[in-house]
C-alpha positions as MATLAB code, in Angstrom:
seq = 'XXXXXXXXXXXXXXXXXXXXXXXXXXXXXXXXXXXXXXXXXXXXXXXXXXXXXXXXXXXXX';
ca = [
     -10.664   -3.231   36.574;
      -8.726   -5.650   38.608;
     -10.559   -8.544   37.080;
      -9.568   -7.473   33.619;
      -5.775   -7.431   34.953;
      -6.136  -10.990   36.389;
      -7.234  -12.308   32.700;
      -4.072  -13.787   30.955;
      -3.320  -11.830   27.942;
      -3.961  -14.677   25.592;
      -7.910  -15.132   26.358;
      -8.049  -11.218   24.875;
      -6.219  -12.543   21.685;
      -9.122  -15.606   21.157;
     -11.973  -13.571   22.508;
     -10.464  -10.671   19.446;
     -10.234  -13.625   16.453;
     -13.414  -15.481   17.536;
     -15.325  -11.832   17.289;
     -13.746  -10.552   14.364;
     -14.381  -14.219   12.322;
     -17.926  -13.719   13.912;
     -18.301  -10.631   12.345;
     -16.857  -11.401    8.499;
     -19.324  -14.790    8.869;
     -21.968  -12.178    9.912;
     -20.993   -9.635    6.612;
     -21.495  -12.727    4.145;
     -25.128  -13.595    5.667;
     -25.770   -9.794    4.967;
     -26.260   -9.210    8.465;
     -24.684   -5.588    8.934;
     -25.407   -4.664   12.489;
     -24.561   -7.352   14.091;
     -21.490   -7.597   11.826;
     -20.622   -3.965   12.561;
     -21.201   -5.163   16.260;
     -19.024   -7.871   16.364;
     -15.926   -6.009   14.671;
     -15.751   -3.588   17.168;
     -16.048   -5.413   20.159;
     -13.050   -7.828   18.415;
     -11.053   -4.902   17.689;
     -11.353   -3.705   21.029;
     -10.670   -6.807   22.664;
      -7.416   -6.904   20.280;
      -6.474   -3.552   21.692;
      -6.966   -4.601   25.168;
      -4.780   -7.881   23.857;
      -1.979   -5.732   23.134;
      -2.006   -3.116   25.513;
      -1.976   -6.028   28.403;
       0.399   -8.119   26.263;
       2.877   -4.965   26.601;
       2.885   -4.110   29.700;
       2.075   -7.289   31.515;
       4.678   -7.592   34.153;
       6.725  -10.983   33.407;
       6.883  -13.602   36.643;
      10.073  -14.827   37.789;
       9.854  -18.596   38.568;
];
């Protein structure tokens, strides 16, 4: 779990558009499990964008 907290925030917000884009290519090739697939493991990674975007503590420089 500490790795996951190390990860900036933002690499959770491309990881969630690259899987999610994946996934709609993936529904218009008619490809429904792996489409299915690769929309939930973008929406998760969204979640874990926001819930680490939220409550990431901010570093004072």
């Amino acid at each position: 779990m500490e790795f996951l907290k190390q990860m900036p925030p933002n690499i959770y917000l491309i990881l969630s558009l690259v899987f999610i884009t994946t996934g709609i290519a993936f529904l218009f090739l008619g490809k429904f499990i792996f489409a299915f697939i690769s929309l939930v493991i973008g929406l998760i990674s969204l979640i874990a964008w926001t819930f680490f975007g939220l409550f990431e503590e901010t570093k004072n420089t």
